[in-house]
C-alpha positions as CSV (number, residue, x, y, z in Angstrom):
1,X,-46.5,37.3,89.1
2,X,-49.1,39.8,90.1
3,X,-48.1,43.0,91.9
4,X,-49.7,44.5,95.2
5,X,-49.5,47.0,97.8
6,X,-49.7,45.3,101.7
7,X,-53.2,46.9,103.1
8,X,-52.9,45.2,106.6
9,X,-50.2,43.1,108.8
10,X,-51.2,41.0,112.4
11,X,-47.5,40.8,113.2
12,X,-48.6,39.1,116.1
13,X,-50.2,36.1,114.1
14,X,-47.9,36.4,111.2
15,X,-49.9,37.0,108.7
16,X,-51.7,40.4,106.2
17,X,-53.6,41.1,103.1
18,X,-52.5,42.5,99.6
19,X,-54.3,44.8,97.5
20,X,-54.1,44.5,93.8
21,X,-56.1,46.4,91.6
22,X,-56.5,43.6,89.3
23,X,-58.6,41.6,91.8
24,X,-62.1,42.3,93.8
25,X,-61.0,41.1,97.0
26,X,-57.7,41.3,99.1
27,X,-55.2,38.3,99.2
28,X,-54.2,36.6,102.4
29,X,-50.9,36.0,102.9
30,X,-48.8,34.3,105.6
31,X,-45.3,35.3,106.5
32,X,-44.0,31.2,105.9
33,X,-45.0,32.4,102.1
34,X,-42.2,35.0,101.8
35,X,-39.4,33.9,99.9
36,X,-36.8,36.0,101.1
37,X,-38.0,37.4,104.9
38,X,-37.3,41.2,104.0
39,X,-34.3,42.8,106.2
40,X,-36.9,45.0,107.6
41,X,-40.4,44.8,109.3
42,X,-42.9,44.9,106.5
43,X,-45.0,47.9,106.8
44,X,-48.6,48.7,105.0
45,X,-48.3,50.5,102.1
46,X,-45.2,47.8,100.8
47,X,-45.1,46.8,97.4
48,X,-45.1,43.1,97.1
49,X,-45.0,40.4,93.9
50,X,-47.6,37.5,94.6
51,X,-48.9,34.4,93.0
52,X,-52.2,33.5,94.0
53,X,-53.1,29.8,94.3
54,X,-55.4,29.2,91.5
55,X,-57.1,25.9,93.2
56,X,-58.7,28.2,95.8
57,X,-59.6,30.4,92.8
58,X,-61.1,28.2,91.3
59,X,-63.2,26.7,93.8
60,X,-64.3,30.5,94.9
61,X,-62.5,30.2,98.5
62,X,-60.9,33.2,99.6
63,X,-57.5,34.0,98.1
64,X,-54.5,33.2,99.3
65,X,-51.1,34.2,97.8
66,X,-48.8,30.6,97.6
67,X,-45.4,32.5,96.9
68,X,-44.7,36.3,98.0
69,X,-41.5,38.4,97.5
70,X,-40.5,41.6,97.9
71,X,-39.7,43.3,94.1
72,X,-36.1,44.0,93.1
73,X,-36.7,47.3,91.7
74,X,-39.7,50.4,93.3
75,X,-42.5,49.6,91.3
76,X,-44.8,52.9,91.8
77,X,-42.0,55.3,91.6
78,X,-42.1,57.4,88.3
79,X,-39.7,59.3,86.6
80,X,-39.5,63.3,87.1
81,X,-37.4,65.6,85.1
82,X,-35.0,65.7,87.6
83,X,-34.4,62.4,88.5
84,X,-32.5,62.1,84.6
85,X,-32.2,65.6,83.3
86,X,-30.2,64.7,79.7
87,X,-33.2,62.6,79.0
88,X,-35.7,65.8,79.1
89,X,-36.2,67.0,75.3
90,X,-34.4,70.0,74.6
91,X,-35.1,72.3,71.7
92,X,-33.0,74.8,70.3
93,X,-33.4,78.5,72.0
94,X,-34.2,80.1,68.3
95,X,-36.5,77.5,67.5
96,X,-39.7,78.4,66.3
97,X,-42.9,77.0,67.1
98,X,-45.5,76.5,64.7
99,X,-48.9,74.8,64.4
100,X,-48.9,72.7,61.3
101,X,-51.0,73.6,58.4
102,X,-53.3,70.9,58.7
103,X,-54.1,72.0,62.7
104,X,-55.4,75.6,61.7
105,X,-57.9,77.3,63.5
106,X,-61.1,77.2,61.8
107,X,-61.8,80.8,61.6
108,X,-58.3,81.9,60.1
109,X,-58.2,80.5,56.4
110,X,-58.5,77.0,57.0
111,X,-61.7,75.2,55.8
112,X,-64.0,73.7,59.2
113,X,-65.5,70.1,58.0
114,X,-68.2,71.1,60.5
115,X,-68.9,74.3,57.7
116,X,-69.2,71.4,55.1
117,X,-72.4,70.0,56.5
């Protein structure tokens, strides 16, 4: 199933368009298509899972979206530090940091391949 943000909802006519950045132009979609109605109105800016009927594809028609449901997890929600803090990296406080000997710097004894040439 493809994945899409709504762009635009007739509520009225029961019916809006999906954005999904694998495809040029914006699916239609029509509320019967929803497999579960959501709980809530849907709003633009929703994330939605879509499959697009591949007849219309194929026959350059406009796209339409044949089966639409809302995903079970966020899909454009990323991770920050302190949404799982024991999964940042910790080092040890007297750790040292070094550059490795292969990474010097090319003016402080390490030979430049560019000095080669």
């Amino acid at each position: 199933m493809r994945v899409g943000t709504v762009v635009k909802i007739v509520d009225d006519k029961k019916f809006g368009f999906i954005r999904s950045p694998g495809l040029h132009d914006d699916v239609f979609f029509h509320f019967a298509q929803l497999e579960k109605p959501p709980q809530w109105p849907l709003r633009e800016g929703d994330e939605l899972e879509f499959e697009i009927d591949e007849l219309a594809r194929i026959e350059k028609r406009p796209l339409r979206a044949i089966r639409v449901r809302l995903p079970e997890k966020p899909l454009s929600r990323k991770l920050v530090n302190s949404d799982a803090p024991e999964l940042h990296a910790q080092h040890h406080p007297r750790a040292r940091r070094r550059r490795p000997a292969w990474r010097q710097k090319p003016g402080k004894g390490g030979s430049d391949p560019a000095d080669s040439e």
